[in-house]
C-alpha positions in Angstrom: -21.9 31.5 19.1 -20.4 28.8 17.1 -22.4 26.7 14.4 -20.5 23.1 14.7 -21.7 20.1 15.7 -22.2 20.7 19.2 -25.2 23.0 18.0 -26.6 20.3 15.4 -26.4 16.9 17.4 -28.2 19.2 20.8 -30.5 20.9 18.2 -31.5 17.4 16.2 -31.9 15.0 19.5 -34.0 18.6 21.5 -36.4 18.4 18.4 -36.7 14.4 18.5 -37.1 14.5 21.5 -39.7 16.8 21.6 -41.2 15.3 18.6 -41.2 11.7 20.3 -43.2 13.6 23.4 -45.7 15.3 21.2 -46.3 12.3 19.5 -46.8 10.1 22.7 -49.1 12.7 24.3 -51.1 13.0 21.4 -51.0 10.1 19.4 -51.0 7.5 21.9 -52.6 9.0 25.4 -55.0 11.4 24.2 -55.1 9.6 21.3 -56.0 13.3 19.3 -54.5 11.5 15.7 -58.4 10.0 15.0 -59.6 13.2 14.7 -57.1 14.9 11.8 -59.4 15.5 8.5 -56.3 15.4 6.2 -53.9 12.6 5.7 -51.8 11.4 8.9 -48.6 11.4 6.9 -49.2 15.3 5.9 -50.0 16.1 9.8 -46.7 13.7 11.2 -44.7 15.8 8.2 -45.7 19.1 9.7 -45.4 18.0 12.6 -41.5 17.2 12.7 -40.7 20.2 10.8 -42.2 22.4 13.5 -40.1 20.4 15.9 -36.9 20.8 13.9 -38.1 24.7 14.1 -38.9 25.0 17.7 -35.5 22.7 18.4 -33.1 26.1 16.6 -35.3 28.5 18.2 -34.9 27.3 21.7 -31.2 26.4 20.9 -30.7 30.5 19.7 -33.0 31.4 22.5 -30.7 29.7 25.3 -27.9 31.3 23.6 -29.0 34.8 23.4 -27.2 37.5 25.1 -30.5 38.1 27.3 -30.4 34.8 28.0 -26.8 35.0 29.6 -27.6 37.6 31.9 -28.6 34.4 34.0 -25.5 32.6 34.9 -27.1 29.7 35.7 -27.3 26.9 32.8 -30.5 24.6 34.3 -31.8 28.7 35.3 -31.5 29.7 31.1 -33.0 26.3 30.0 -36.1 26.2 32.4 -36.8 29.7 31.4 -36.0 29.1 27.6 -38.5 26.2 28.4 -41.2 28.6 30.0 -41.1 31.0 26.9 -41.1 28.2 24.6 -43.7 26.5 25.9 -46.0 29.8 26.6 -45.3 30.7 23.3 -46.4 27.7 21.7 -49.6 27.2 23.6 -50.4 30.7 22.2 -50.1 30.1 19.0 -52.2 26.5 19.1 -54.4 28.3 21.1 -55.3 31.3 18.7 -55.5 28.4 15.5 -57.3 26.1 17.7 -60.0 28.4 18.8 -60.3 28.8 15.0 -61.1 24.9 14.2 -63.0 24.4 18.0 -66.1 25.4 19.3 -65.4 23.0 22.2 -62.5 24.5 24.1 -62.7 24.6 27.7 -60.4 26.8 30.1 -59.2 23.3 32.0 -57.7 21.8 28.2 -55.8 25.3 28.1 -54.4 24.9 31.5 -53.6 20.9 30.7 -52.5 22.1 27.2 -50.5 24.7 29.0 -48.8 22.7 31.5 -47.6 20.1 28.8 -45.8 22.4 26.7 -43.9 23.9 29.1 -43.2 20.4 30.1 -42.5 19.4 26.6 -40.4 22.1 26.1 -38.5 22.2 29.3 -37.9 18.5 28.5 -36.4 19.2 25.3 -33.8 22.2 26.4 -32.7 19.9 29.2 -31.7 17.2 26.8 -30.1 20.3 24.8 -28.1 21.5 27.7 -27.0 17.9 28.6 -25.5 17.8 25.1 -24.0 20.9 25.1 -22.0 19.9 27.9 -21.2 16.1 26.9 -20.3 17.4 23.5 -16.8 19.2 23.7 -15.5 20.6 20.2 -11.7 21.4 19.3 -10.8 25.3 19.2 -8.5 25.8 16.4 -6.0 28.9 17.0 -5.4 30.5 14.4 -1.2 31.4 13.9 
């Protein structure tokens, strides 16, 4: 797998993408932001980093030689979606059981459902860019 810009600008736009969804979910419809007990900026911070993270693990995920055992792109990316998505709920769900004494099985489904979505989303825009963005093979003499 090549490292060029292909990878960064599908990498960068997945994650922002991603972030942008996250943020609309929570921030604006379920409106979750109010109830943050450390400074908004710190959260937002996090926040984008883990989106930057999530963005290169789906990207190396979609890529992986498991992954091309499936010779369908849109198959790879909805199942890199599904694994990203089940394995983020996981890990939310094992810290948020930590913080919550008010977790219900129908906000894991919901919860469940969305990152998939989210996820799904954000390798779609990732395989739309890996085949809009064509880069120049050099031979080498």
């Amino acid at each position: 797998m090549k490292i060029g810009i292909r990878f960064f600008l599908s990498w960068i736009l997945s994650a922002i993408t991603m972030f942008t969804l996250f943020y609309v979910w929570h921030g604006v419809f379920l409106n979750d932001f109010k109830r943050i007990q450390f400074p908004l900026t710190w959260f937002i911070t996090f926040a984008a980093f883990s989106y930057l993270l999530i963005g290169a693990g789906m990207y190396f995920l979609f890529e992986s030689r498991l992954m091309k055992r499936f010779e369908s792109s849109i198959i790879r990316a909805l199942i890199t979606g599904i694994i990203s998505g089940l394995g983020l709920v996981m890990i939310a769900t094992v810290i948020h059981i930590s913080l919550t004494k008010q977790l219900s099985m129908n906000h894991l489904l919901i919860n469940c459902v969305w990152q998939v979505a989210e996820q799904s989303v954000g390798v779609m825009v990732m395989l739309v860019l890996k085949y809009v963005i064509r880069e120049h093979v050099h031979e080498e003499i």
